[in-house]
N, C-alpha and C positions, 0 to 999 in steps of 0.2 A: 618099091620105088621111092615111096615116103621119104623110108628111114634114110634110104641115103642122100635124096636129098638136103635132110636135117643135118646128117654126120658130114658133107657139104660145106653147110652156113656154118661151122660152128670153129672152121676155118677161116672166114672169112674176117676181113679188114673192119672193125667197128668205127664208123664213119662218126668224126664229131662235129657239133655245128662249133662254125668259126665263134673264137671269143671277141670281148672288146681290143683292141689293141692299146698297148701301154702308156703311148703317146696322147691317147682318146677317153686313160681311164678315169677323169675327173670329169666327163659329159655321162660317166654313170657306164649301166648294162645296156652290152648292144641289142637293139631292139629287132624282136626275130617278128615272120610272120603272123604270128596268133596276136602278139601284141601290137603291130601294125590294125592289124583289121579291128580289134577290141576301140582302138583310141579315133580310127575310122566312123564306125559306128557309131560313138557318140558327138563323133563332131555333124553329122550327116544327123543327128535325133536334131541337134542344140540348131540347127541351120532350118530342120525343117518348123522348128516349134518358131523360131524370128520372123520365120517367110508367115506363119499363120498372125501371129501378131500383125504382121504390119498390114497385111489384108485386111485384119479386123480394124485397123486404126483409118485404111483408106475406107470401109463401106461403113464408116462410124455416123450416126445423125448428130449433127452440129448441135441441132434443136432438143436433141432428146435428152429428159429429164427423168431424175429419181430422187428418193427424196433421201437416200444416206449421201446427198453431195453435201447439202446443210442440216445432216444430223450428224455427222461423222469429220474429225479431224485428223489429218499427219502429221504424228507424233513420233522422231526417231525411224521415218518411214513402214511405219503399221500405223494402219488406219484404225483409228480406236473409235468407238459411238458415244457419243454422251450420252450421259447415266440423267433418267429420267427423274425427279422427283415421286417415291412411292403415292398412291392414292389413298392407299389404304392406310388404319393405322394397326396395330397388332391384331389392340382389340378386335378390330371389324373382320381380320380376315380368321382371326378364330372363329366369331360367329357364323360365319361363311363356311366355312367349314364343320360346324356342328350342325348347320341347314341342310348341308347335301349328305352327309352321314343319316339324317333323320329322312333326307327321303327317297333315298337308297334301305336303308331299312321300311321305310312303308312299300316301296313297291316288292319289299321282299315278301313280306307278311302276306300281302296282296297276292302273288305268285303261290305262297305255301295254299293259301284256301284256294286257291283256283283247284291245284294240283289236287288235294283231298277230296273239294267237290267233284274232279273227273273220277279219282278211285273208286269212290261211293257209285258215283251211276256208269263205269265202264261194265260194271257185270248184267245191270239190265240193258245198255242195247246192244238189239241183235236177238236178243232169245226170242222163242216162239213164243206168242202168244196163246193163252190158257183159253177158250172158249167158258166165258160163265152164264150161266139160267137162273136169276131168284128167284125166287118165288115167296107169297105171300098169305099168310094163314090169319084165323085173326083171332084165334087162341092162343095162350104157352098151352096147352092140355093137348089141341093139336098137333103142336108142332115134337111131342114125346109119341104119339102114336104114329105119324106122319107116314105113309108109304109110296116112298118115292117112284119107286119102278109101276106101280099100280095108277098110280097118278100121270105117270107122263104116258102109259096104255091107253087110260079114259082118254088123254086130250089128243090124242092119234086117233082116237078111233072118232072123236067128235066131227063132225061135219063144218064148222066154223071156226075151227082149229085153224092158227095161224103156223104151228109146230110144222117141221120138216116131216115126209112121212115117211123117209125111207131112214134106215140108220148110218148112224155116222162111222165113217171107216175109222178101225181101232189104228193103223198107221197109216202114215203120213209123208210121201215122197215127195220133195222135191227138188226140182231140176237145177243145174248147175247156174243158168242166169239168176231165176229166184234166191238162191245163197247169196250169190257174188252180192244181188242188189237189199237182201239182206243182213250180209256183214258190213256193207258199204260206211256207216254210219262209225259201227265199231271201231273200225280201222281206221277212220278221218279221229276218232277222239285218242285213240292212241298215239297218231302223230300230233296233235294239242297236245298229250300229256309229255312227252318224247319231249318237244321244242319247250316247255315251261319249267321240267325237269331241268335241263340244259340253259335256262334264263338262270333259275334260281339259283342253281351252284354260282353262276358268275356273279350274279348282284352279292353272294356271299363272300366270295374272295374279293368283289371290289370296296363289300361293308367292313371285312378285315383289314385290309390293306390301309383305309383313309382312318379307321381306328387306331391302328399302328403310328400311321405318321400326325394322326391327334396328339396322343401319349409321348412321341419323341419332340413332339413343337412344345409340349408340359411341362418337359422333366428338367431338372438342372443339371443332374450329373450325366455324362455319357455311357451308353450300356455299349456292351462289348455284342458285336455282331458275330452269329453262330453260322446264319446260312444267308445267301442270297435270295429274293425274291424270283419267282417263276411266274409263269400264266398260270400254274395253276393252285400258288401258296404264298403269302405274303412273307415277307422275311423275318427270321427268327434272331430275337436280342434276349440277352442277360440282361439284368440288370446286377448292380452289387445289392446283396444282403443290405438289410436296415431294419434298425432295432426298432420296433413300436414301442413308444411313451405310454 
């Protein structure tokens, strides 16, 4: 049924849309539906953006004040700002900027030993604690004969013995809360070491980066730029070759 419908159409009168006519042909191409609605549309955008304007201009406060009305001129209709007198002079904002470079470098320094002192004591907390007993002799001659298991027998069998008298179990269970409260400890200094780890990379891309634009405020000649800066790498320059004297 398709086909013949196709074999059908393929008869049929190809319909064209009317041209300009001859007499009309210096007002241009006649303008068909798609380009009607196109030139619509934007008169209906251009109408509705007037109507917001003039709303804005009637609910405007007479009184109300900003301060680019007498900081700013119309010039050529753009409003341009006067250009402020600098505060600074070269000199001072170089030093300004070797201040904060210096103390972005101390709090890095500051960050690194924090970090190594968590390394150093993350492996003692949390482990069990060693039960210790000293004990005290009051020779060296003793303490080479010294018999320890015979020794802690007399002081169990003593009657003013402060010792435990029964023995101490060789393992050591415990329960899931006691772990949990435990590791508690552990696990708080690995998230300190976690978030200082994660300071110190950044104060380091931010101590290369004001490095960077130290050395480009320095230099006279222009170095040629290899890459962009990112969040997590300052930007990479050539400079040209130069002979040392």
């Amino acid at each position: 049924m398709s086909s013949f419908r196709n074999a059908h159409k393929s008869h049929q009168k190809t319909h064209r849309e009317r041209g300009q006519l001859s007499s009309r042909a210096h007002l241009g191409n006649l303008e068909k539906k798609k380009d009607y609605k196109l030139r619509a549309r934007d008169f209906q955008k251009k109408q509705k953006y007037l109507k917001a304007l003039r709303q804005k201009a009637l609910d405007k406060n007479p009184d109300e004040f900003y301060f680019k009305m007498v900081n700013s001129q119309l010039k050529e209709g753009v409003h341009v700002e006067e250009q402020k007198p600098d505060e600074l002079t070269p000199q001072q904002m170089r030093l300004m900027q070797n201040q904060d470079l210096n103390y972005v470098a101390y709090k890095r320094s500051t960050e690194l030993k924090k970090i190594e002192q968590l390394k150093s004591e993350l492996h003692l907390v949390g482990a069990q604690k060693q039960n210790k007993h000293i004990l005290f002799v009051d020779s060296k001659k003793e303490v080479q004969g010294f018999d320890i298991a015979h020794h802690l027998e007399v002081a169990l069998e003593s009657p003013t013995s402060t010792l435990k008298t029964y023995k101490e179990p060789t393992s050591f269970t415990e329960s899931a809360e006691e772990k949990k409260a435990r590791l508690k400890p552990a696990r708080k200094k690995k998230r300190e070491l976690s978030k200082r780890i994660v300071r110190e990379r950044e104060l380091r891309i931010v101590a290369q980066k004001m490095a960077l634009k130290k050395q480009l405020a320095n230099t006279k000649e222009k170095p040629t730029k290899l890459a962009d800066a990112t969040t997590g790498a300052a930007a990479v320059y050539k400079w040209a070759q130069e002979r040392k004297r």
